[in-house]
C-alpha positions, 0 to 999 in steps of 0.5 A, spaced: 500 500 500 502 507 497 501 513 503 501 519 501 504 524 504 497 527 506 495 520 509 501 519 513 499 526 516 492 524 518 494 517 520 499 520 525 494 526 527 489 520 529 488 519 537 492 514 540 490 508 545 495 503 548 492 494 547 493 490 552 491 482 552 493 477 557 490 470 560 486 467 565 489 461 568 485 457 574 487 451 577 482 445 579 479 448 585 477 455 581 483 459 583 487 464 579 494 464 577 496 472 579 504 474 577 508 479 581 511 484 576 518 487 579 517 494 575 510 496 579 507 495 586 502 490 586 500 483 582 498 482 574 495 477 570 500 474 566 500 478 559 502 485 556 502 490 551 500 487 544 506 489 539 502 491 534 506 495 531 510 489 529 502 486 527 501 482 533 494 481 534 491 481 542 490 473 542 497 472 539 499 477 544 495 473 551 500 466 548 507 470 548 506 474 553 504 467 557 510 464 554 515 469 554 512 470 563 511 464 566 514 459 560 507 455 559 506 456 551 498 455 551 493 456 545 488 462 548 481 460 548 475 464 548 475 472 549 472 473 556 472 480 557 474 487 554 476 493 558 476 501 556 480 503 562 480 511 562 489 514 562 490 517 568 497 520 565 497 515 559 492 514 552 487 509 554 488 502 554 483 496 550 484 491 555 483 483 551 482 477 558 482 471 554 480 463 557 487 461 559 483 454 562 484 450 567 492 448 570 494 442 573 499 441 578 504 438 572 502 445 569 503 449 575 510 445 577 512 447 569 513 455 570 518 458 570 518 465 570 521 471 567 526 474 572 527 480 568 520 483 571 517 478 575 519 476 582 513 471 584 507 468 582 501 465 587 493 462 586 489 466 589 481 464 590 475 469 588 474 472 594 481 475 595 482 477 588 480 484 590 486 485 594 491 483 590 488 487 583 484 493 585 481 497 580 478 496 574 483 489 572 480 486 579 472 488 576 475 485 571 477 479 572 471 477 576 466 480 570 470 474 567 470 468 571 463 471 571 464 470 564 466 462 564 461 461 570 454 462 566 457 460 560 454 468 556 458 472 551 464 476 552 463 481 557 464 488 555 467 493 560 469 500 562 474 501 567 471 495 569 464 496 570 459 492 565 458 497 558 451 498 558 
């Protein structure tokens, strides 16, 4: 494709906004897998920025991330949730929350995580979850295990609170 100098113009004049995908991993008692960054406080879910730039989309960047953080090279499965979270300092983000399924105790013992950002990883139940993910990634971890529990369509979310 030819860009003109006047498309090129428009294109960097567009609003921009940051994407982001990551993958919700649960063992067999419903418990969810939580990762500890080393670059900011608190906890994430494995998952990251998409390098769309480079044509990455979000489900492509839930499976590097989770490989590239915690070493489990998985397929995601279906999209759970997408968040519109307002900047506060930043452009927006689109927040893509994808299946990462059901992980077995081989599984959890196969991690190995990336040294260069993470310092930890635990399984947290629902009713802790809140604590460890305040905010709008905490609303929207639970609109998706909500998401799995009735088996209903993607949840779509601003700032973490349903769209509608």
């Amino acid at each position: 494709m030819t860009t003109t100098p006047d498309f090129a113009t428009y294109i960097a004049g567009l609003p921009r906004i940051i994407a982001g995908a990551a993958a919700l991993f649960r063992d067999t008692e419903g418990r969810v897998l939580l990762v500890e960054p080393n670059y900011r406080e608190g906890w994430a879910l494995p998952g990251g920025t998409i390098e769309s730039d480079d044509g990455e989309t979000p489900r492509q960047g839930a499976r590097r991330e989770t490989l590239e953080e915690i070493g489990l090279d998985r397929e995601p499965g279906r999209l759970l949730a997408v968040d519109w979270v307002r900047g506060d300092g930043r452009p927006p983000l689109v927040a893509y929350l994808y299946d990462g399924g059901v992980l077995t105790d081989a599984d959890l013992a196969a991690i190995k995580l990336q040294e260069e950002e993470l310092l930890s990883w635990r399984l947290v139940p629902r009713e802790d979850l809140t604590a460890h993910l305040p905010g709008a990634l905490g609303r929207r971890v639970l609109a998706a295990l909500d998401t799995l529990a009735s088996g209903s369509g993607t949840a779509e979310l601003e700032n973490g609170h349903p769209a509608h």
